[in-house]
C-alpha positions as CSV (number, residue, x, y, z in Angstrom):
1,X,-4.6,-0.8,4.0
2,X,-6.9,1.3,2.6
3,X,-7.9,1.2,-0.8
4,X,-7.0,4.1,-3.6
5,X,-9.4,7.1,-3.8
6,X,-9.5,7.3,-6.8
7,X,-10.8,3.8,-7.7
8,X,-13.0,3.9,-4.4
9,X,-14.6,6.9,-6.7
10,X,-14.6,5.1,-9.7
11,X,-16.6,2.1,-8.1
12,X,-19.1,4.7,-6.5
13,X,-19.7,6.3,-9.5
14,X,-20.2,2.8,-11.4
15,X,-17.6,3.1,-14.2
16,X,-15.4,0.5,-15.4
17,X,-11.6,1.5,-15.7
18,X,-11.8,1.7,-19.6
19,X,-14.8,4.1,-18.8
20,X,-12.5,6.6,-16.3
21,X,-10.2,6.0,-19.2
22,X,-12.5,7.1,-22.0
23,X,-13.9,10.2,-20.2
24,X,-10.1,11.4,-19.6
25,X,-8.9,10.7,-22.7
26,X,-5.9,8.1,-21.6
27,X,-5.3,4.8,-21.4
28,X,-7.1,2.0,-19.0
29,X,-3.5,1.0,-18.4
30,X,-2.8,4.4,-17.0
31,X,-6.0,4.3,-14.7
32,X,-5.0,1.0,-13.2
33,X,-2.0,2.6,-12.6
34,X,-3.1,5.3,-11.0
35,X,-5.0,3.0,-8.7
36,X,-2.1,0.7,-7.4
37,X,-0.3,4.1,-6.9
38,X,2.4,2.8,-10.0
39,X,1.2,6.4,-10.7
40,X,0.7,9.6,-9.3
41,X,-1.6,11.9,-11.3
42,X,-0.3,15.1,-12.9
43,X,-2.3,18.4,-11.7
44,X,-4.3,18.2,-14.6
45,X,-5.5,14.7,-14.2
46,X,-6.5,15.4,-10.9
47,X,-8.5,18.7,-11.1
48,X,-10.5,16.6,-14.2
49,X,-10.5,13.6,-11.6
50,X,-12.7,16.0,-9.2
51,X,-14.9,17.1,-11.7
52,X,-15.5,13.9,-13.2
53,X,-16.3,12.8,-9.5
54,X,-18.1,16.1,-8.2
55,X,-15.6,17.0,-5.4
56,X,-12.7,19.9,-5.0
57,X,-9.0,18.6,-6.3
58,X,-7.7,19.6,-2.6
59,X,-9.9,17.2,-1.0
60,X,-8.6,14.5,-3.5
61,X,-5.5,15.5,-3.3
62,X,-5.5,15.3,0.4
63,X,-6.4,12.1,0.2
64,X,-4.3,10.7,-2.7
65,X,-1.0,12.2,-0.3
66,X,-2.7,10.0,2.6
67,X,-3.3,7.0,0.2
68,X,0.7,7.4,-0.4
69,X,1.7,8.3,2.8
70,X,0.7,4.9,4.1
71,X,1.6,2.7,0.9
72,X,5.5,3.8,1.4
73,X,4.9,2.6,5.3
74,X,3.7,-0.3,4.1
75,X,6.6,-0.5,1.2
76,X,9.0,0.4,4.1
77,X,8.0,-2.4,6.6
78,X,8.8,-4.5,4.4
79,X,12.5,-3.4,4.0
80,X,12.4,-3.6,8.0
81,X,14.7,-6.4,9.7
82,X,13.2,-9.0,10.5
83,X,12.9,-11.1,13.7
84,X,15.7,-12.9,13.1
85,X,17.7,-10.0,13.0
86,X,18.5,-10.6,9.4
87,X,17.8,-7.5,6.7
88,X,15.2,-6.7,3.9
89,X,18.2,-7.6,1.6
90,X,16.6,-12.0,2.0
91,X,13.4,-10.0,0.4
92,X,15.7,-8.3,-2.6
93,X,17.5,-12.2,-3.2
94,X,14.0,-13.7,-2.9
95,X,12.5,-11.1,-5.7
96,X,15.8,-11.9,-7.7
97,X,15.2,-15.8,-8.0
């Protein structure tokens, strides 16, 4: 899978998480969120995003929704039956133990 554009950015441009952080006034909690997809940035977040990283907010929203669209396929494999014919609800026990 791809990785997140927005840390892909963040790497190019050199700064740490706690950096990002710092230049957007938030937490580097709320960045690493924002880069596992935990979190999906507000409009604001993302329009300062692109002009932290020099690009327009629809080409970084583009590919945020792309970033997403595949990390729910992958989510959603995962809930797929498997071989066996048995259901995703083994992986809900297995989480549970």
């Amino acid at each position: 899978m791809k990785r997140n554009p927005i840390a892909c950015l963040r790497e190019t441009h050199r700064l740490k998480q706690a950096e990002l952080a710092l230049l957007l006034n938030t937490s580097s909690a709320f960045i690493s969120q924002l880069e596992t997809g935990a979190t999906v940035p507000s409009e604001s977040i993302l329009s300062r995003l692109a002009e932290i990283f020099g690009i327009e907010p629809i080409d970084l929203k583009n590919n945020l929704q792309e970033f997403y669209r595949r990390r729910r396929k992958q989510i959603e494999k995962k809930l797929e039956p498997e071989p066996n014919g048995k259901t995703g609800a083994k992986v809900v026990r297995r989480i549970n133990k």
